[in-house]
C-alpha positions in Angstrom: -18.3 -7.3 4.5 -14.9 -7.1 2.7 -12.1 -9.7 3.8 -8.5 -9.0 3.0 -5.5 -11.0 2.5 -1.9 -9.9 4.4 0.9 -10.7 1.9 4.9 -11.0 3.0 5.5 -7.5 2.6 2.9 -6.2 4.9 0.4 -4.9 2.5 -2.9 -6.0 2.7 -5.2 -6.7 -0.8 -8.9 -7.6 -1.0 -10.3 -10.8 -1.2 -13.1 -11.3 -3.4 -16.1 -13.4 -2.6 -15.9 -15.7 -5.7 -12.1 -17.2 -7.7 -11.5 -15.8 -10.7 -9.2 -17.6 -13.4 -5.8 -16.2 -14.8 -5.0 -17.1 -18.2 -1.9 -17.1 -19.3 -1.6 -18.1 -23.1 2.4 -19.9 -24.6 3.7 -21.9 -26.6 6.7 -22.0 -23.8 4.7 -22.7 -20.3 7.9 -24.2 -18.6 9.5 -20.6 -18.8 6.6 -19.2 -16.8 6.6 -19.0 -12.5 4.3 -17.8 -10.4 4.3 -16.5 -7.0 2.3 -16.1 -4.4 2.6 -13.0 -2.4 0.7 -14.2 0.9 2.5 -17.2 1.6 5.9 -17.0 -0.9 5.3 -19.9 -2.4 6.8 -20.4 -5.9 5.2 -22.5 -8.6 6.7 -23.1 -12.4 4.4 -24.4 -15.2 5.1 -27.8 -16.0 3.2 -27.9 -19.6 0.1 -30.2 -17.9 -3.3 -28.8 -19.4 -5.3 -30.6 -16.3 -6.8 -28.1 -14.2 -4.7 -28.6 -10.8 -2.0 -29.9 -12.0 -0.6 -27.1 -13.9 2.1 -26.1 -11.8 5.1 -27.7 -9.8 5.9 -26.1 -6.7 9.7 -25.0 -6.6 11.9 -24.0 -4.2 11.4 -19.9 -2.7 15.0 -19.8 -2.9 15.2 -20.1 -6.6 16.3 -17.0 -7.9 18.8 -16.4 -11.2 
């Protein structure tokens, strides 16, 4: 049975049954943020390679 996720904007996307990674590959990290669309939680790479410590949650209001 499919499960679905309901992000901020209303829209729902599938789940899938097992986590995938997403790489992302720089030479920069600290210019990358990520966001995620269910809850609006912002996160910016901190340049940590440790698996769970990769990002620093930011402020959502952090815009420019």
């Amino acid at each position: 049975m499919k499960k679905y996720r309901k992000l901020k904007n209303g829209e729902s996307v599938d789940e899938l049954e097992k986590a995938i990674e997403l790489i992302i590959k720089t030479k920069c990290p600290t210019k990358w943020v990520i966001l995620d669309l269910e809850t609006g939680q912002k996160y910016r790479a901190n340049g940590n390679t440790e698996i769970g410590k990769m990002f620093t949650p930011i402020e959502t209001s952090y815009e420019k």
